[in-house]
LUMRO-518159 format. One record per residue (C-alpha): residue number from 0; residue in one letter; x negated, y negated, z negated. Coordinates in Angstrom, 1 decimal. Layout:
BEGIN
site nr: NUM; rest: A; X: X; Y: Y; Z: Z
...
This chain:
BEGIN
site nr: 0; rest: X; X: -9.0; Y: -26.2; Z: -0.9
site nr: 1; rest: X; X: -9.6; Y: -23.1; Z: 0.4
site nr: 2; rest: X; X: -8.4; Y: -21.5; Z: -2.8
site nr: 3; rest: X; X: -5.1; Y: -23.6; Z: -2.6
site nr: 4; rest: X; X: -4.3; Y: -22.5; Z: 0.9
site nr: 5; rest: X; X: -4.8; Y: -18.6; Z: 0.1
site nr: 6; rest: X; X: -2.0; Y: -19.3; Z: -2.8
site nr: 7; rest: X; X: -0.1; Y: -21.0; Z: -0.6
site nr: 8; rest: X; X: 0.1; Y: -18.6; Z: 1.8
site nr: 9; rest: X; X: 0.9; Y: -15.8; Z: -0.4
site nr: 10; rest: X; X: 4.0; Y: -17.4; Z: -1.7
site nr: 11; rest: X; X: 5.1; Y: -18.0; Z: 1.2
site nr: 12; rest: X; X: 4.5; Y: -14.1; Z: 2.4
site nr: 13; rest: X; X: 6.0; Y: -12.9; Z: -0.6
site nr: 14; rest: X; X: 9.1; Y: -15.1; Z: -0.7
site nr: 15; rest: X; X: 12.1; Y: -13.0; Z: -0.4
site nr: 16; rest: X; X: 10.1; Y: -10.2; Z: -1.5
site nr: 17; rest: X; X: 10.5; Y: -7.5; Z: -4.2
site nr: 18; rest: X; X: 8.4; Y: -5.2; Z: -5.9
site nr: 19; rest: X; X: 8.7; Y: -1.3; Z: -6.8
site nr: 20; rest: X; X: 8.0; Y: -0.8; Z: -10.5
site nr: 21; rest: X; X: 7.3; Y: 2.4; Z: -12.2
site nr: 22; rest: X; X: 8.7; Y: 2.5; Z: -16.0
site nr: 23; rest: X; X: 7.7; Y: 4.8; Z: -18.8
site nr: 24; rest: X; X: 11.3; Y: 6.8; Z: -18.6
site nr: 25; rest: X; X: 11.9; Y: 10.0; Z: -18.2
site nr: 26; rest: X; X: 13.4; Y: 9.7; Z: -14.8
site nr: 27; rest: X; X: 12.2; Y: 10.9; Z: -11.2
site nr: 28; rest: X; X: 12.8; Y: 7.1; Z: -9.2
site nr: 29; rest: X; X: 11.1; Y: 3.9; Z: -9.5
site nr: 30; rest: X; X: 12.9; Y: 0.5; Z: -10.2
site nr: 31; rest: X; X: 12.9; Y: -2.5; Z: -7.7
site nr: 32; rest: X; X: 12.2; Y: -6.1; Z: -9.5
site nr: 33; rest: X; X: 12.6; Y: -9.6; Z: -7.5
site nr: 34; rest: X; X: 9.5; Y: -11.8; Z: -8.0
site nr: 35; rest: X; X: 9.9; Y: -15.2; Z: -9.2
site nr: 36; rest: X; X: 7.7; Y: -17.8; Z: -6.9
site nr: 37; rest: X; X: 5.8; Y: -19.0; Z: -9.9
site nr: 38; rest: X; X: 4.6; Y: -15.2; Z: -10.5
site nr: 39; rest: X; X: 4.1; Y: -14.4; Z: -6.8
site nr: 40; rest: X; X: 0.3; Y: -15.2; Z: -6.6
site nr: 41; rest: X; X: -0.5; Y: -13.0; Z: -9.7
site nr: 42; rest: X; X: 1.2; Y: -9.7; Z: -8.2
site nr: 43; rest: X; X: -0.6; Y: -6.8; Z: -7.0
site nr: 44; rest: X; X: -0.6; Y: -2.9; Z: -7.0
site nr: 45; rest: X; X: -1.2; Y: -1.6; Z: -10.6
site nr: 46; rest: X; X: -0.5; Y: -4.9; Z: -11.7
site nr: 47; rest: X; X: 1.7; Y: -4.6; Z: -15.1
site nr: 48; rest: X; X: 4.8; Y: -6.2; Z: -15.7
site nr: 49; rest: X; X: 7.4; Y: -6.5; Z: -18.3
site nr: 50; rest: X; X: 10.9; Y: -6.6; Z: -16.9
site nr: 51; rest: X; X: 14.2; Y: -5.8; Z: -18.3
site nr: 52; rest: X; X: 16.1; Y: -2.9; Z: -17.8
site nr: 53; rest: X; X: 19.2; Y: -2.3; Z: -19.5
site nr: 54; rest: X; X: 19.4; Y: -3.8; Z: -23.1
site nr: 55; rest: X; X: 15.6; Y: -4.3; Z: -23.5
site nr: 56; rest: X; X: 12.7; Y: -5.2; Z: -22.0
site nr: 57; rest: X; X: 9.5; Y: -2.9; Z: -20.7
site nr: 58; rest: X; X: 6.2; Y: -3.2; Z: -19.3
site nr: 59; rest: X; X: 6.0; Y: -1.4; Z: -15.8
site nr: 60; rest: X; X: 3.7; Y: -1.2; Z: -13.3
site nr: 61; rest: X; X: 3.9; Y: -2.2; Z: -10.0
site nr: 62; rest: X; X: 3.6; Y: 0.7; Z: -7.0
site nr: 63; rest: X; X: 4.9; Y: -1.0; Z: -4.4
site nr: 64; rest: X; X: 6.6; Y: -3.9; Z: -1.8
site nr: 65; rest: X; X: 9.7; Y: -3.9; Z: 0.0
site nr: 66; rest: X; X: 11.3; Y: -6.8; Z: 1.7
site nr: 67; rest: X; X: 15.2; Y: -6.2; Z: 0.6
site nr: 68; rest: X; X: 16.8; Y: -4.8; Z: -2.3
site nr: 69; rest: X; X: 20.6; Y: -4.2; Z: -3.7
site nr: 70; rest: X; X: 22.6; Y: -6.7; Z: -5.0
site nr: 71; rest: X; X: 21.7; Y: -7.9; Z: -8.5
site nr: 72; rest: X; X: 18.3; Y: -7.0; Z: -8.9
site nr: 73; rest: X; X: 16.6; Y: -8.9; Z: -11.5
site nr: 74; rest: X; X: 13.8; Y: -11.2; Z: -11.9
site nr: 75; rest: X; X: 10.3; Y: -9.7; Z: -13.7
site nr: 76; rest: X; X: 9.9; Y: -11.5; Z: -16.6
site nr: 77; rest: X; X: 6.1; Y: -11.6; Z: -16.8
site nr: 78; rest: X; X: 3.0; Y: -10.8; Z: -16.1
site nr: 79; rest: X; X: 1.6; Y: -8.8; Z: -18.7
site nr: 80; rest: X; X: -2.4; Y: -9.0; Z: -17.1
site nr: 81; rest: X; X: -3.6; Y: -10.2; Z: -14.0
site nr: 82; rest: X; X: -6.6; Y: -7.2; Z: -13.6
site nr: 83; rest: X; X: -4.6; Y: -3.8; Z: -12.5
site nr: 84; rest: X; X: -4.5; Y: -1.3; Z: -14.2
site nr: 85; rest: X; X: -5.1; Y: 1.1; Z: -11.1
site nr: 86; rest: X; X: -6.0; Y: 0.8; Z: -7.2
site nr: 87; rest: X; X: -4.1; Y: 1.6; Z: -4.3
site nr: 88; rest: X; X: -6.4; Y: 3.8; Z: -3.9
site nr: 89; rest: X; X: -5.9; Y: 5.7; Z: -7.1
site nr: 90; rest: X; X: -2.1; Y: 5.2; Z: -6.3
site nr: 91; rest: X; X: -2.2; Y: 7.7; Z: -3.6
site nr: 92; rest: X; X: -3.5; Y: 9.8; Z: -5.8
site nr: 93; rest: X; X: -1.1; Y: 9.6; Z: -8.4
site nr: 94; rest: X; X: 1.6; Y: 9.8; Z: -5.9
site nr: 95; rest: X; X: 1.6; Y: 13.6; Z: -6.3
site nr: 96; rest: X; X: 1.1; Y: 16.4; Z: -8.9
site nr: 97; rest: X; X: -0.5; Y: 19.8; Z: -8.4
site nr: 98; rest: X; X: 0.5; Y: 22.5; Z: -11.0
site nr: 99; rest: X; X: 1.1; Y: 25.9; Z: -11.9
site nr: 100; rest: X; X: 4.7; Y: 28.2; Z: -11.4
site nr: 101; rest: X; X: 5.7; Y: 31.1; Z: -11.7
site nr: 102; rest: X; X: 8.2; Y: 31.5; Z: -9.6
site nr: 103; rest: X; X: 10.3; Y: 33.7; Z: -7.8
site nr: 104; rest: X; X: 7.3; Y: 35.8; Z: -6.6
site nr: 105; rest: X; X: 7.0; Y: 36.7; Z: -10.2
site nr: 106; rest: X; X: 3.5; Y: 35.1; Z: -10.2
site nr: 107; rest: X; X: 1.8; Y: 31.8; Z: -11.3
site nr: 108; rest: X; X: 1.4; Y: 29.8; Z: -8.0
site nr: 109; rest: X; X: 0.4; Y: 27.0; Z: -7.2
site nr: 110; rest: X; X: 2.4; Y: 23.3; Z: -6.1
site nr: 111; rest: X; X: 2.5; Y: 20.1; Z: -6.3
site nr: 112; rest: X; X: 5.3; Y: 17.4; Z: -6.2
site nr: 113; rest: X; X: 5.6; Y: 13.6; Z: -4.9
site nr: 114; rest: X; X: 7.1; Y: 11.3; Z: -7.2
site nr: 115; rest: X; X: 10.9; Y: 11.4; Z: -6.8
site nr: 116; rest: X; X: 10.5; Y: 14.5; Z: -4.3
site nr: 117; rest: X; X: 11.3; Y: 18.0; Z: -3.9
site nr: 118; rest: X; X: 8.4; Y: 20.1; Z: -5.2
site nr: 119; rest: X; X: 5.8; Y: 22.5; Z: -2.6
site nr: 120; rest: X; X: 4.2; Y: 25.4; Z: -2.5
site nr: 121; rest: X; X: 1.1; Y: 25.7; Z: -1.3
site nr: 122; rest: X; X: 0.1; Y: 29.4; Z: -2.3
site nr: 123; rest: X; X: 2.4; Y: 32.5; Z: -2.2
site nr: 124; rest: X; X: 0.1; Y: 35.8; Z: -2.0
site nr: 125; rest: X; X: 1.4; Y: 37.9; Z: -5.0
site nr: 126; rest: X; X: -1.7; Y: 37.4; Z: -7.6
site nr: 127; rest: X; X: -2.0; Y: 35.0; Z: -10.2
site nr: 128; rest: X; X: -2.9; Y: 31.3; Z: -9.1
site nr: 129; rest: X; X: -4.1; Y: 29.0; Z: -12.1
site nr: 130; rest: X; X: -5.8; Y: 25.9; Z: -13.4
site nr: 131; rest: X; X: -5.3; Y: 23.6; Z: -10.2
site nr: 132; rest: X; X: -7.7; Y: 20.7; Z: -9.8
site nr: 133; rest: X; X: -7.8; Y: 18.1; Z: -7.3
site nr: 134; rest: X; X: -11.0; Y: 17.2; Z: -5.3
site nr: 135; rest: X; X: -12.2; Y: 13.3; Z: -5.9
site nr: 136; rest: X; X: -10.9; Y: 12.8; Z: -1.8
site nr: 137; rest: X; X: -7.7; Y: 14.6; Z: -2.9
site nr: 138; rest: X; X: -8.1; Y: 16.8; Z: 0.2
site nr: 139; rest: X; X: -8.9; Y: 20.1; Z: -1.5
site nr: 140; rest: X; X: -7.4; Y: 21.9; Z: -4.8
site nr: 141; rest: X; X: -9.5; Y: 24.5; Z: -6.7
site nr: 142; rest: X; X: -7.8; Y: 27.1; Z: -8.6
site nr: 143; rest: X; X: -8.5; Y: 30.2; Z: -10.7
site nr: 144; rest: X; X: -6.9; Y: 33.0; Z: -9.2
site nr: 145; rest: X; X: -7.2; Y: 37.2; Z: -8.8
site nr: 146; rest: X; X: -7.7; Y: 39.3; Z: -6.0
site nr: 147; rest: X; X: -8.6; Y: 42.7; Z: -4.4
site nr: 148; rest: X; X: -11.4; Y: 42.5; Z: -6.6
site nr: 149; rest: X; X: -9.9; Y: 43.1; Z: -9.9
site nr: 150; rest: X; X: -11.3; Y: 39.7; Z: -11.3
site nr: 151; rest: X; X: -10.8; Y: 36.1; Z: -11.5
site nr: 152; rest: X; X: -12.3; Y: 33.9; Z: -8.1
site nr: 153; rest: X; X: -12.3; Y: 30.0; Z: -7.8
site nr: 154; rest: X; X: -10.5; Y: 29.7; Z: -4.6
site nr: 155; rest: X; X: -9.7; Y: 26.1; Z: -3.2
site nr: 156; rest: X; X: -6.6; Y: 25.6; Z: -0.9
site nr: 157; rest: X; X: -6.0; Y: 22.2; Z: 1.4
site nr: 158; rest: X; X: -3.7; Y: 20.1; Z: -0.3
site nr: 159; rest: X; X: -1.7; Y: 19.3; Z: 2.6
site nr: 160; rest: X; X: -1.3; Y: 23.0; Z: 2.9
site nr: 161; rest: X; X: -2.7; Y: 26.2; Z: 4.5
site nr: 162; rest: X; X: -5.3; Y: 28.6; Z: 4.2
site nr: 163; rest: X; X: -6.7; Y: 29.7; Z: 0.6
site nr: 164; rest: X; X: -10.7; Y: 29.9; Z: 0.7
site nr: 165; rest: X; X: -12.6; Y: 32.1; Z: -1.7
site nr: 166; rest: X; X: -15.9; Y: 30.4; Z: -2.8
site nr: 167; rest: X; X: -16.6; Y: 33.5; Z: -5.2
site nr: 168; rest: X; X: -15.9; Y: 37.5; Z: -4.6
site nr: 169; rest: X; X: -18.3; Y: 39.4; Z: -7.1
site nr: 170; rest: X; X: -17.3; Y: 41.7; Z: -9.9
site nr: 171; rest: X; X: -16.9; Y: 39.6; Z: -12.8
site nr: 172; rest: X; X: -14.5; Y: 36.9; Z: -14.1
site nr: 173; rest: X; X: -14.9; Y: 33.1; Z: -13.3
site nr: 174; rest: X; X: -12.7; Y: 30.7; Z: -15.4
site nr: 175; rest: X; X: -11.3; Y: 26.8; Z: -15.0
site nr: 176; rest: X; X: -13.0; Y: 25.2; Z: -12.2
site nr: 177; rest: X; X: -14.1; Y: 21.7; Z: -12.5
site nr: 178; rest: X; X: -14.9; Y: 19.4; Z: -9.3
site nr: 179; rest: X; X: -18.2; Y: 17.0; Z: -9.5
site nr: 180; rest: X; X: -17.3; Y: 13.6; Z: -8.9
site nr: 181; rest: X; X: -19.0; Y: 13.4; Z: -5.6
site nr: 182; rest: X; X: -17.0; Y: 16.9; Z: -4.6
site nr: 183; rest: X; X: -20.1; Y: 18.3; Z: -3.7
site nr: 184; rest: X; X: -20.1; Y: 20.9; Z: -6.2
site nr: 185; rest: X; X: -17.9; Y: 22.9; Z: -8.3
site nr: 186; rest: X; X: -18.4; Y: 24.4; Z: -12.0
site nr: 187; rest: X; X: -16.9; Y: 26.9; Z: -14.3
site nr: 188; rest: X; X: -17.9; Y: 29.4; Z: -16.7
site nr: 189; rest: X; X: -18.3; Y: 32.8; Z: -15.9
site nr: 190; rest: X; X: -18.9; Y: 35.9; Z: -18.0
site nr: 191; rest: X; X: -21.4; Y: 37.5; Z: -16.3
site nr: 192; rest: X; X: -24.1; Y: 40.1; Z: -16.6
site nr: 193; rest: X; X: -25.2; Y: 38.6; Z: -19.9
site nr: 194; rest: X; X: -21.6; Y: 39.7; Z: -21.3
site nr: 195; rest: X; X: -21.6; Y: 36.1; Z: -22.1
site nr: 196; rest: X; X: -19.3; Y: 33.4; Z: -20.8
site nr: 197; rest: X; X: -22.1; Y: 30.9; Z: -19.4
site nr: 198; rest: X; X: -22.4; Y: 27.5; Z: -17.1
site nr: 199; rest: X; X: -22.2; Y: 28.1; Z: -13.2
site nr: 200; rest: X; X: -21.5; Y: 25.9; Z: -9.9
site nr: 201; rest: X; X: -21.3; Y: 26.3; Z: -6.6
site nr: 202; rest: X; X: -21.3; Y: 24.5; Z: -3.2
site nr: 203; rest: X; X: -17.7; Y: 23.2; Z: -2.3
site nr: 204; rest: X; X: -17.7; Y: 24.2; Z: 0.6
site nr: 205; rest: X; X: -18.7; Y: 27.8; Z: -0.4
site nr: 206; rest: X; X: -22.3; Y: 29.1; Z: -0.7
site nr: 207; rest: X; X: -25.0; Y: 30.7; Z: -3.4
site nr: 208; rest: X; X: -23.8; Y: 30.9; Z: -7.1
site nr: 209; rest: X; X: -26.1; Y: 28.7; Z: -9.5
site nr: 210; rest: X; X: -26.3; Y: 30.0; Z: -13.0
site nr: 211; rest: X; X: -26.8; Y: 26.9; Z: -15.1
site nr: 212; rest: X; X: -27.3; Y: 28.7; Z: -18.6
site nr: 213; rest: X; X: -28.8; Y: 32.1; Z: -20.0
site nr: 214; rest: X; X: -28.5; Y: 32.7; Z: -23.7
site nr: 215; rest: X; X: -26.3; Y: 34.9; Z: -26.0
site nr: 216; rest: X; X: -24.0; Y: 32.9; Z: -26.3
site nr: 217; rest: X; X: -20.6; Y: 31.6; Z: -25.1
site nr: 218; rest: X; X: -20.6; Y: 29.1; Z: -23.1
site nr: 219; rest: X; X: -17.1; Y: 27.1; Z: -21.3
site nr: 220; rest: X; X: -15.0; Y: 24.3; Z: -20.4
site nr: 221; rest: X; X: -17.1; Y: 22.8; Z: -18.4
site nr: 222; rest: X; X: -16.6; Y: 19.0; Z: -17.2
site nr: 223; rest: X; X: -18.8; Y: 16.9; Z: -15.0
site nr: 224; rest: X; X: -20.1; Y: 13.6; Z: -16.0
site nr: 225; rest: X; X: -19.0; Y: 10.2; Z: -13.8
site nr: 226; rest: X; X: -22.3; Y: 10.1; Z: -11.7
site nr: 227; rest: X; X: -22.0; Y: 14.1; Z: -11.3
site nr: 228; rest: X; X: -25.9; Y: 14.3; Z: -12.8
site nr: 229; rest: X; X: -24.6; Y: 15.9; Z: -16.5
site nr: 230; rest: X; X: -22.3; Y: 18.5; Z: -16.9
site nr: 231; rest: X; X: -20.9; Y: 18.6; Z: -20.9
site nr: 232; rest: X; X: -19.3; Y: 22.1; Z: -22.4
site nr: 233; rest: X; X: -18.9; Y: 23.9; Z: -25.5
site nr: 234; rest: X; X: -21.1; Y: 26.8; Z: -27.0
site nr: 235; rest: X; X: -20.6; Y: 29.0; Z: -29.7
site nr: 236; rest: X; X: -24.4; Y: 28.7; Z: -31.2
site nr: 237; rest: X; X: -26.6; Y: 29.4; Z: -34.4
site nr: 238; rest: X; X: -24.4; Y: 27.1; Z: -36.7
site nr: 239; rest: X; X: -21.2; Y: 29.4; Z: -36.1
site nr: 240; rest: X; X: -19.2; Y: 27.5; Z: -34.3
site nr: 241; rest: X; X: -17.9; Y: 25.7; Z: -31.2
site nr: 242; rest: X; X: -20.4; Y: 22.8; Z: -30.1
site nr: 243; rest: X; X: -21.0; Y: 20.1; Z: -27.9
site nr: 244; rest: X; X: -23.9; Y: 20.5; Z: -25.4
site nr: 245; rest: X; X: -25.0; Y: 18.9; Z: -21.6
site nr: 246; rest: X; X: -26.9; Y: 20.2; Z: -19.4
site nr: 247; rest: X; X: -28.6; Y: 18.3; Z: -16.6
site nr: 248; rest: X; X: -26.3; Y: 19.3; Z: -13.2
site nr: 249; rest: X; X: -29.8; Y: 19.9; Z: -11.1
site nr: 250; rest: X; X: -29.9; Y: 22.8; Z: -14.4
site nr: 251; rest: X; X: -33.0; Y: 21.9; Z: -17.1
site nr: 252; rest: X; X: -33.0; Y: 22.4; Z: -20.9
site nr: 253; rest: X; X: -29.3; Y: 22.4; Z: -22.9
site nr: 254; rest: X; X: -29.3; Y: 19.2; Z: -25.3
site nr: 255; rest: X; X: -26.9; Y: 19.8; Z: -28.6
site nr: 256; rest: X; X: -24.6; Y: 16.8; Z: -29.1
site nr: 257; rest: X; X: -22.9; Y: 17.9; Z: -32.1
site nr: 258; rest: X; X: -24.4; Y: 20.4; Z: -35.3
site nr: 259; rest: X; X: -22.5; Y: 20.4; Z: -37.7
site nr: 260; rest: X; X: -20.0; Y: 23.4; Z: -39.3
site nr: 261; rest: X; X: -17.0; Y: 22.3; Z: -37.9
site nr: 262; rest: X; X: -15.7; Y: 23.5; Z: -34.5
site nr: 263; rest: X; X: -15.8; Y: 21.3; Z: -31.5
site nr: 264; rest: X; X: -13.6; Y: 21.8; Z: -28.4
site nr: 265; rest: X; X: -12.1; Y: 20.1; Z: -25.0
site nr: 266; rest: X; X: -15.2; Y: 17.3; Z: -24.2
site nr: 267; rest: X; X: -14.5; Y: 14.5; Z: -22.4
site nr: 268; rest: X; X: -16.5; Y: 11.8; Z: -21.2
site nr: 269; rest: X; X: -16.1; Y: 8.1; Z: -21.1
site nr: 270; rest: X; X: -15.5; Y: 6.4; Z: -18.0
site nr: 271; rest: X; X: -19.1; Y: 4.2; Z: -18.0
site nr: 272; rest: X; X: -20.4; Y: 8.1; Z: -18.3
site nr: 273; rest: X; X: -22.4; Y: 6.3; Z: -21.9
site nr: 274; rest: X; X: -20.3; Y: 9.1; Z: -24.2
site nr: 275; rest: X; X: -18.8; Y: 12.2; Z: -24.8
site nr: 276; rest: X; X: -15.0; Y: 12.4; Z: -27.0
């Protein structure tokens, strides 16, 4: 009973009301869809929808509610799945895009765009800003960039705007920060003293270096596992070429992933954190 009521109440909430859907088109503005009462109690945020637009029909994903709409909007056709694909959550976060220009100043900066908006600045010092990553609470974004030092730092700026931070200022080059799921920590590669390119991280809110590997060899592209205990990178080892290795994140012994003679770039892990691509 219980069950029935909550359905009944949500068609009656969403009567009159329409959805924003996002389409796989190369356009910068969302599409708004009427929604049938016999679909009303399967609609959601992320939820994806086949509609029709134009001539044809496409799947789209729901983003949002509004209570009016222009004359002749159309029905959705169906529901394509009742799980969604995203959370509103996640939504906020896809609602913008932080990336790298150079633009007038003559150097790469970095900004970042809302969906169907005018793009931002958020850095405009005259040195080269690069490889932008948000933090998991999309507060903070992390960037290569180089200074008065003569080298490459990881700076991190607020995403809403305003002061760059420097987490690192030493005399050597640090490359492609990655945040740790938890955004407790950051990690990159740095050449350092070895005159190797190895494993580091640091605090995110700015503190000691940690130097997760040591060898003779190249070590980069860093990327933190889903529960932030692994971080996975390539290394140019004794076989010759690229590799896949992990490291525990607290630093311990490497573990080689891959050995064969073939080179091995750009790992990725799974969502469930159970492999490596």
């Amino acid at each position: 009973m219980k069950q029935l009521e909550e359905t009944i109440s949500k068609l009656n909430y969403m009567k009159g009301m329409y959805v924003v859907v996002a389409l796989p088109l190369p356009l910068s503005k969302n599409f708004i869809y009427s929604v049938p009462s016999l679909l009303a109690s399967d609609i959601g945020i992320g939820i994806p929808v086949f509609v029709p637009f134009g001539r044809r029909n496409l799947t789209g994903y729901i983003i949002g509610f509004q209570k009016d709409a222009p004359k002749g909007v159309k029905l959705i056709k169906e529901v394509v799945d009742r799980e969604p694909l995203f959370s509103p959550e996640l939504l906020e976060l896809f609602t913008w895009i932080a990336y790298q220009k150079r633009d007038e100043s003559g150097f790469w900066q970095i900004y970042k765009v809302p969906w169907g908006g005018p793009e931002i600045a958020l850095t405009t010092e005259y040195y080269e800003h690069c490889y932008p990553q948000w933090s998991p609470d999309r507060n903070w974004i992390a960037y290569q960039r180089d200074d008065t030092t003569g080298y490459l730092q990881i700076y991190k700026i607020p995403s809403s705007g305003g002061v760059e931070i420097v987490l690192t200022s030493d005399s050597f080059p640090h490359y492609k920060p990655q945040w740790s799921p938890n955004g407790s920590e950051i990690a990159y590669h740095k050449f350092d003293s070895t005159s190797y390119s190895q494993i580091y991280k640091i605090p995110s809110d700015g503190g000691i270096e940690i130097c997760l590997t040591y060898d003779s060899y190249n070590h980069y592209d860093p990327q933190w596992s889903p529960n932030s205990n692994w971080i996975v990178y390539c290394k140019d080892d004794t076989t010759g070429y690229a590799q896949i290795y992990k490291i525990p994140s607290s630093s311990g012994t490497e573990i080689a992933l891959t050995g064969d003679n073939y080179p091995h770039l750009a790992p990725q892990w799974s969502y469930d954190g159970n492999m490596v691509v």
